[in-house]
PDB file of N, CA, C and O in Angstrom:
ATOM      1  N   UNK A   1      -0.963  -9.011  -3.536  1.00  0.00           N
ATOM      2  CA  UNK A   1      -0.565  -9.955  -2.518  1.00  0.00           C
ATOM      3  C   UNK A   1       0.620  -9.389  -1.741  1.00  0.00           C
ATOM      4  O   UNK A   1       1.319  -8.507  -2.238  1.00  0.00           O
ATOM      5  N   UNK A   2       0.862  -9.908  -0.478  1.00  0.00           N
ATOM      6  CA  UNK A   2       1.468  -9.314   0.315  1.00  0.00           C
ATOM      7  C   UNK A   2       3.474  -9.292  -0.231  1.00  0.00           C
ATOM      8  O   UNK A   2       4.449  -8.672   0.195  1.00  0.00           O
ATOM      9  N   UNK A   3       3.233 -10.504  -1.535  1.00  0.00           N
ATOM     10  CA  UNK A   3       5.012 -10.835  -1.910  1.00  0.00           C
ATOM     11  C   UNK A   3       4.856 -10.180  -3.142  1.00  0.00           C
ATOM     12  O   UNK A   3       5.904  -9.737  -3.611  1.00  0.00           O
ATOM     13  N   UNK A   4       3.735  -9.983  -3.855  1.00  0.00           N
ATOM     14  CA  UNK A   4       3.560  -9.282  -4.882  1.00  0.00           C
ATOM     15  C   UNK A   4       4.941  -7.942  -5.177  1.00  0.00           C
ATOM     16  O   UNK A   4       5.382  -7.182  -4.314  1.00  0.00           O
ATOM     17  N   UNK A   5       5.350  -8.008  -6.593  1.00  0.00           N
ATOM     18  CA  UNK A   5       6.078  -6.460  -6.442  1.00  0.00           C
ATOM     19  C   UNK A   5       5.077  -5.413  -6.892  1.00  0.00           C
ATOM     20  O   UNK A   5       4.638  -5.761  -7.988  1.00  0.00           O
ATOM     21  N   UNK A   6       4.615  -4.430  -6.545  1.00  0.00           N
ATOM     22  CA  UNK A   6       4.227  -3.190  -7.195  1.00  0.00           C
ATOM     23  C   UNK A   6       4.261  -3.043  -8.545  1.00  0.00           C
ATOM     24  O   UNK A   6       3.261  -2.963  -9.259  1.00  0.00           O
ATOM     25  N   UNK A   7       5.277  -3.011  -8.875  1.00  0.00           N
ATOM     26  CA  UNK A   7       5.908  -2.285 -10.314  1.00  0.00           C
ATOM     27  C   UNK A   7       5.551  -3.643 -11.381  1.00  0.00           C
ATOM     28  O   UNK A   7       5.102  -3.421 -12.506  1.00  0.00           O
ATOM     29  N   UNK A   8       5.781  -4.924 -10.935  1.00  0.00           N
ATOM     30  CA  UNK A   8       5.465  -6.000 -11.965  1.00  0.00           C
ATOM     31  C   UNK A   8       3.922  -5.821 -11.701  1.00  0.00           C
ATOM     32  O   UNK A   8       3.319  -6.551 -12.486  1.00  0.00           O
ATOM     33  N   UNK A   9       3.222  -5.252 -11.040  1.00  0.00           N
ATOM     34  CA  UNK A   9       1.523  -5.488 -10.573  1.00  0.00           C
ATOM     35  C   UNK A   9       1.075  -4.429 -11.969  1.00  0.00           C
ATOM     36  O   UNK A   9       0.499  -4.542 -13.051  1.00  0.00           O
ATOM     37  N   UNK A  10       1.712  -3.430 -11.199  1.00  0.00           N
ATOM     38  CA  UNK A  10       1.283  -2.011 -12.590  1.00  0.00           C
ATOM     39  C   UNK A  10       1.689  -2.470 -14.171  1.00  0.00           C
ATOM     40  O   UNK A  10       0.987  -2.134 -15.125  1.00  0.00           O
ATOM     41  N   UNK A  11       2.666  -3.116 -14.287  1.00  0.00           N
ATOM     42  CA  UNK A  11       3.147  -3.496 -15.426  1.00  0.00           C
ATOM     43  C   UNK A  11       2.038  -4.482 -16.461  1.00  0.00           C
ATOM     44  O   UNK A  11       1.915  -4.431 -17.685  1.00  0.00           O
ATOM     45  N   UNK A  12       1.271  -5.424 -15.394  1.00  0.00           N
ATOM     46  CA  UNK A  12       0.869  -6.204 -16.127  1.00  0.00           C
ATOM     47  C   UNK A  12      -1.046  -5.787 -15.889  1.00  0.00           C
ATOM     48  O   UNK A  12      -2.047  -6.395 -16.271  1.00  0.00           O
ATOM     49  N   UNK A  13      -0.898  -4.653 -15.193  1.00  0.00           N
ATOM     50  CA  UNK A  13      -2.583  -4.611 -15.188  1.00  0.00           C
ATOM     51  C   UNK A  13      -1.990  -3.833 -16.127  1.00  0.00           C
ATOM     52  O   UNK A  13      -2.880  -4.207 -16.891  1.00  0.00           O
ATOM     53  N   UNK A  14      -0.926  -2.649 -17.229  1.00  0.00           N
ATOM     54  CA  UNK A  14      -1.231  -1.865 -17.957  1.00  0.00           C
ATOM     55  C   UNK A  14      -1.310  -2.488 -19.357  1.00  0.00           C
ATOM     56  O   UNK A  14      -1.807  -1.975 -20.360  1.00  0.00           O
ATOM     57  N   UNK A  15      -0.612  -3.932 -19.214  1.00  0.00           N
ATOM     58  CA  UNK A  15      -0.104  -4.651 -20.383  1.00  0.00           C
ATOM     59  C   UNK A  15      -2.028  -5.690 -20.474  1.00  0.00           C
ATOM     60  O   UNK A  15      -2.407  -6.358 -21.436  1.00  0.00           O
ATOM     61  N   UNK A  16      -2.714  -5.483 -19.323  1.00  0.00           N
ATOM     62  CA  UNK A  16      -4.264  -6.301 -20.143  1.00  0.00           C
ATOM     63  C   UNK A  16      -4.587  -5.029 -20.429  1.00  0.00           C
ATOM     64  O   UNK A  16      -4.641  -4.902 -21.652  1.00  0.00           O
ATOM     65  N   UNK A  17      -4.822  -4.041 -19.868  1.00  0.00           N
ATOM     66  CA  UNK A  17      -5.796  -2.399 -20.563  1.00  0.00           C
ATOM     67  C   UNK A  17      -5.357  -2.607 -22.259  1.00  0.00           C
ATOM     68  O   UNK A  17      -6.196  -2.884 -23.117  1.00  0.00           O
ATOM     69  N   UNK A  18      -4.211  -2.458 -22.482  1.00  0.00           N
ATOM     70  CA  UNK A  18      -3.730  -2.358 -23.413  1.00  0.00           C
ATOM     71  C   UNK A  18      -3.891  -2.820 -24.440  1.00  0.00           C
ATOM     72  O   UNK A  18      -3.537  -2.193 -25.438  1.00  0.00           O
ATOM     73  N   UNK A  19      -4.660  -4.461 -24.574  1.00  0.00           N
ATOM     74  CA  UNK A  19      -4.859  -5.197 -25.169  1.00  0.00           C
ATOM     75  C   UNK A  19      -6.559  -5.154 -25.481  1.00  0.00           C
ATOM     76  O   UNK A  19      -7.071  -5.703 -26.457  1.00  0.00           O
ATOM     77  N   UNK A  20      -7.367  -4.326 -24.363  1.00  0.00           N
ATOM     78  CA  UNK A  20      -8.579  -3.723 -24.664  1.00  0.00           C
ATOM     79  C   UNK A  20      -8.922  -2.830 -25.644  1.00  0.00           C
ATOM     80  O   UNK A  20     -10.122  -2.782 -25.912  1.00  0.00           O
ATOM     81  N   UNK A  21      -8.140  -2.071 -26.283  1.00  0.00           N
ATOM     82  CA  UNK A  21      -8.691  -1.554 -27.011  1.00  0.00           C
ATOM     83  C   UNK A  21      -9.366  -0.293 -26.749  1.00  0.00           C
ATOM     84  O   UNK A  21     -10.303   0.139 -27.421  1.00  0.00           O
ATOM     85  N   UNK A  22      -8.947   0.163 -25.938  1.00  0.00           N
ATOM     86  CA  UNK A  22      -9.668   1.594 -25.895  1.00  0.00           C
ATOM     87  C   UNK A  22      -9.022   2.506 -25.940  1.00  0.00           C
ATOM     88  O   UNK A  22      -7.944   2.503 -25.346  1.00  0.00           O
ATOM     89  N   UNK A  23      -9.475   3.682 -26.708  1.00  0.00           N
ATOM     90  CA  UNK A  23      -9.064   5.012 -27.215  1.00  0.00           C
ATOM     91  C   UNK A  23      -8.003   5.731 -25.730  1.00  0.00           C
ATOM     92  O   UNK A  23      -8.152   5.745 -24.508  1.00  0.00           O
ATOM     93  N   UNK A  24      -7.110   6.170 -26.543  1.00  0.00           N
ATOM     94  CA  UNK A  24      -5.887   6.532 -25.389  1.00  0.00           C
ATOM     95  C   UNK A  24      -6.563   7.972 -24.702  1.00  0.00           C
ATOM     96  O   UNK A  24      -6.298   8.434 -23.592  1.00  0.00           O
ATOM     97  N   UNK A  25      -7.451   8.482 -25.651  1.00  0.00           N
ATOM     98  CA  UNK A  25      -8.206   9.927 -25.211  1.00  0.00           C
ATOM     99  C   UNK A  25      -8.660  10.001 -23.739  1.00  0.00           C
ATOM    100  O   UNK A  25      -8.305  10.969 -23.066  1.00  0.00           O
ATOM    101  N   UNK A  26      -9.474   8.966 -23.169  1.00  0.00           N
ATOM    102  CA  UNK A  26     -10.105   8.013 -22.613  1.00  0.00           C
ATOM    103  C   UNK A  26      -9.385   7.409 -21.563  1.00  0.00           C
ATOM    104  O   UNK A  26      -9.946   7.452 -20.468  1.00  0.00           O
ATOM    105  N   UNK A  27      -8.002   6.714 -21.632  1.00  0.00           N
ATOM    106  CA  UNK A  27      -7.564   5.320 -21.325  1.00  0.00           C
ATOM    107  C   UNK A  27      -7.315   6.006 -19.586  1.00  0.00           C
ATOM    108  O   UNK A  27      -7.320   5.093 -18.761  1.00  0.00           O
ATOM    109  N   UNK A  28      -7.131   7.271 -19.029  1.00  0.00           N
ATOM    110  CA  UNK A  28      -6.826   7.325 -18.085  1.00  0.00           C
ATOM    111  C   UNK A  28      -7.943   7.316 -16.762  1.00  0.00           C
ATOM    112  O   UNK A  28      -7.582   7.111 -15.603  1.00  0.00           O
ATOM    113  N   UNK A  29      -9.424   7.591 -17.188  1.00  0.00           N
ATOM    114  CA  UNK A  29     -10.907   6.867 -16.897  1.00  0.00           C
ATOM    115  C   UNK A  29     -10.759   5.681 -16.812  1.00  0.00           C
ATOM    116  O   UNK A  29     -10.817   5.092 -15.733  1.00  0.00           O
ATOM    117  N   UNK A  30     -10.521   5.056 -18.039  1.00  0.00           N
ATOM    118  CA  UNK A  30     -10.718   3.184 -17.629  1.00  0.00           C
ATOM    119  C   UNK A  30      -9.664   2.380 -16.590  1.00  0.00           C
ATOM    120  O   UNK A  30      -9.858   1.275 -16.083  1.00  0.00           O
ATOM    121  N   UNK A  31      -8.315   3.389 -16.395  1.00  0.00           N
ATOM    122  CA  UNK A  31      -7.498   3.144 -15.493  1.00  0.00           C
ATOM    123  C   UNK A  31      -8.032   2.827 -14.131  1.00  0.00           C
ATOM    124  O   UNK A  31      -7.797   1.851 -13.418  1.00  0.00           O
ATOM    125  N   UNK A  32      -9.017   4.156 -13.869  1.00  0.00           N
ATOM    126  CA  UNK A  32      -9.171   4.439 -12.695  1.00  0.00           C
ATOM    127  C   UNK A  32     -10.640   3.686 -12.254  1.00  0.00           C
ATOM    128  O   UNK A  32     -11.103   3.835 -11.124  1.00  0.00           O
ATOM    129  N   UNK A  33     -11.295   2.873 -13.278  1.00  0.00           N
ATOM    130  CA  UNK A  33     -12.511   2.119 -12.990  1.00  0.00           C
ATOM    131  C   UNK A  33     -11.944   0.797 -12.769  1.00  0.00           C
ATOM    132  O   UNK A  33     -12.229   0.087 -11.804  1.00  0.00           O
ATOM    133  N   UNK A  34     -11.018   0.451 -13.829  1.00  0.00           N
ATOM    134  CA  UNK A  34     -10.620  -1.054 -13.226  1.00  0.00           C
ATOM    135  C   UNK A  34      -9.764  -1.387 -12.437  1.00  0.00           C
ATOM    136  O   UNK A  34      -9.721  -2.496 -11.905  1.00  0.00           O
ATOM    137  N   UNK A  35      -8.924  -0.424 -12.244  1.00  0.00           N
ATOM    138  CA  UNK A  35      -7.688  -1.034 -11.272  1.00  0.00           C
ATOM    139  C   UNK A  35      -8.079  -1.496  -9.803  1.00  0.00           C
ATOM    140  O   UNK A  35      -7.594  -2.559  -9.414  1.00  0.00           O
ATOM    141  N   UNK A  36      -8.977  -0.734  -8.895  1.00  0.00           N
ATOM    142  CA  UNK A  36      -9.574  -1.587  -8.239  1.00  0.00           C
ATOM    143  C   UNK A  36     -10.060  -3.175  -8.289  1.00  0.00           C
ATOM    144  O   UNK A  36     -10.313  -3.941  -7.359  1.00  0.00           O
ATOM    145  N   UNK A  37     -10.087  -3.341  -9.439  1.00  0.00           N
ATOM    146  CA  UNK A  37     -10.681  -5.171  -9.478  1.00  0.00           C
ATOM    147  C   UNK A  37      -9.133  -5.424  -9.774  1.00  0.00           C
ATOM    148  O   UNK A  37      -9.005  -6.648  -9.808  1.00  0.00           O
ATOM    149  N   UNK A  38      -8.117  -4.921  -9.963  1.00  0.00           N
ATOM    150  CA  UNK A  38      -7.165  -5.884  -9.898  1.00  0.00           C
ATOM    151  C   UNK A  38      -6.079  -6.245  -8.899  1.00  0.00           C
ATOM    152  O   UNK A  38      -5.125  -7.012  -9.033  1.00  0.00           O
ATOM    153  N   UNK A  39      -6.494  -5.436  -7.772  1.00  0.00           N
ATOM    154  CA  UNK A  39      -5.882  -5.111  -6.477  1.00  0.00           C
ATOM    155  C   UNK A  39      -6.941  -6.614  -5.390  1.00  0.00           C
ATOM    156  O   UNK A  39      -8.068  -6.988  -5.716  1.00  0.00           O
ATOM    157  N   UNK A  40      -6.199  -7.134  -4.250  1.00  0.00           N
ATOM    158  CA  UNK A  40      -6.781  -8.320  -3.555  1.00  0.00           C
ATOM    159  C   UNK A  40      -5.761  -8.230  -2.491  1.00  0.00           C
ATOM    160  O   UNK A  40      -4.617  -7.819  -2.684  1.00  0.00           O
ATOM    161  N   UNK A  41      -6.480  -8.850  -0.754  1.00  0.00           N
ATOM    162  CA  UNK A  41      -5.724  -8.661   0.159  1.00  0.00           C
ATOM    163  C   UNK A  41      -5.588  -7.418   0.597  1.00  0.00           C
ATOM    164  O   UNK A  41      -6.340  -6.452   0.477  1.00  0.00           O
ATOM    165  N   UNK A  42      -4.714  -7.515   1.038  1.00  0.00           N
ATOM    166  CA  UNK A  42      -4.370  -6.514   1.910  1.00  0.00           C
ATOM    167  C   UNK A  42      -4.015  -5.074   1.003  1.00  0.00           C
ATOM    168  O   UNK A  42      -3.720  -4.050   1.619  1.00  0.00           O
ATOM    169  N   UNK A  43      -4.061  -5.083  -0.248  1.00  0.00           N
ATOM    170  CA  UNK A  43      -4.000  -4.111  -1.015  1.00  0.00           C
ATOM    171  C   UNK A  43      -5.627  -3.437  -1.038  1.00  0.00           C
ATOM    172  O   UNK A  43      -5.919  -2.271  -0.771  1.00  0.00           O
ATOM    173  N   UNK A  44      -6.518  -4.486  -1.418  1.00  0.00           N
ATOM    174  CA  UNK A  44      -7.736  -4.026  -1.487  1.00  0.00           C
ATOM    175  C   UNK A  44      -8.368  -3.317  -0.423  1.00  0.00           C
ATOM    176  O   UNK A  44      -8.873  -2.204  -0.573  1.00  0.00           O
ATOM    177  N   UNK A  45      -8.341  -4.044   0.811  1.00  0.00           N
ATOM    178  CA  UNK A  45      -8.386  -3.428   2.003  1.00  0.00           C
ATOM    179  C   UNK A  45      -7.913  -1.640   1.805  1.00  0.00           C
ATOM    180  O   UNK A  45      -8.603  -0.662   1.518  1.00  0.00           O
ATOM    181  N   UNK A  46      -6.603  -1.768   2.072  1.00  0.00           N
ATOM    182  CA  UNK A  46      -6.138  -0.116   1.948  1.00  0.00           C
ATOM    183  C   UNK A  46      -7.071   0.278   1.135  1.00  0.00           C
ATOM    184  O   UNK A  46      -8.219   0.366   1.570  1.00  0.00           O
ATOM    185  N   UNK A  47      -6.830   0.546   0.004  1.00  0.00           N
ATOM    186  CA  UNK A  47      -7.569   1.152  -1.004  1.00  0.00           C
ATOM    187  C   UNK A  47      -9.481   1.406  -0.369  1.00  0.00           C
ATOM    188  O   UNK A  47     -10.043   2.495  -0.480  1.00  0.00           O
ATOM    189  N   UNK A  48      -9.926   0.593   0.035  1.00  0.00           N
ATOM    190  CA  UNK A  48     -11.385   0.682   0.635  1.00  0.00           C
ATOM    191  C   UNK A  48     -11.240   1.816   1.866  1.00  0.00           C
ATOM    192  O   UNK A  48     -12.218   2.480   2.211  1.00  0.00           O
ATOM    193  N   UNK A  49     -10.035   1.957   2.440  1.00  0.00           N
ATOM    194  CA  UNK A  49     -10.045   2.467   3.727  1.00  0.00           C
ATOM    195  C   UNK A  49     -10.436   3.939   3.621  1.00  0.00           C
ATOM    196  O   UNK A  49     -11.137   4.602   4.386  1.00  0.00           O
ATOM    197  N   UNK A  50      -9.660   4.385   2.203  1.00  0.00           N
ATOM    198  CA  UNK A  50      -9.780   5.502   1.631  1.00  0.00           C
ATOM    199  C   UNK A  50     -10.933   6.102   1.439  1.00  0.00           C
ATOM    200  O   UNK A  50     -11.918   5.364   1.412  1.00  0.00           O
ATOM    201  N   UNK A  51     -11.106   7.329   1.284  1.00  0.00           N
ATOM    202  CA  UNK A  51     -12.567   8.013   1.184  1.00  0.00           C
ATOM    203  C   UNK A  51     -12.387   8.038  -0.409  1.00  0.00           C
ATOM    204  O   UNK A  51     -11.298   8.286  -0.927  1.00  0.00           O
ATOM    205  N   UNK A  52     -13.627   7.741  -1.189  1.00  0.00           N
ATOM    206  CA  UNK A  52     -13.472   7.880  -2.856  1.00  0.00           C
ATOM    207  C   UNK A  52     -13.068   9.243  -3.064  1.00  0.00           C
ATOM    208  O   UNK A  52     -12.870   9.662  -4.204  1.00  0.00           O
TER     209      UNK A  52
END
C-alpha cells in the first residue's frame, strides 16, 4: 500500500514463510514464488511492469 513501510512489509511476509516450514536449502525459491502474492496496488503494478 501506498503508506505501507517496506521494511515492516519484508519483515512480516518473512515472519509467514517462516512459519511454513520449508527447508532453508530451498527457502530462497519459495521467496521468489510468493512474494508476488503479497505485494497489492501500486506495488503490484511496478513489479508487473517488469520483464520476468
Amino acid at each position: 500500500m501506498d503508506h505501507e513501510d517496506p521494511y515492516t512489509h519484508l519483515s512480516t511476509f518473512y515472519e509467514l514463510e517462516g512459519v511454513m516450514g520449508f527447508q532453508s536449502s530451498g527457502i530462497e525459491v519459495v521467496y521468489m514464488c510468493f512474494f508476488p502474492f503479497s505485494l497489492a496496488g501500486k506495488a503490484k503494478e511496478w513489479l508487473k511492469s517488469h520483464p520476468n
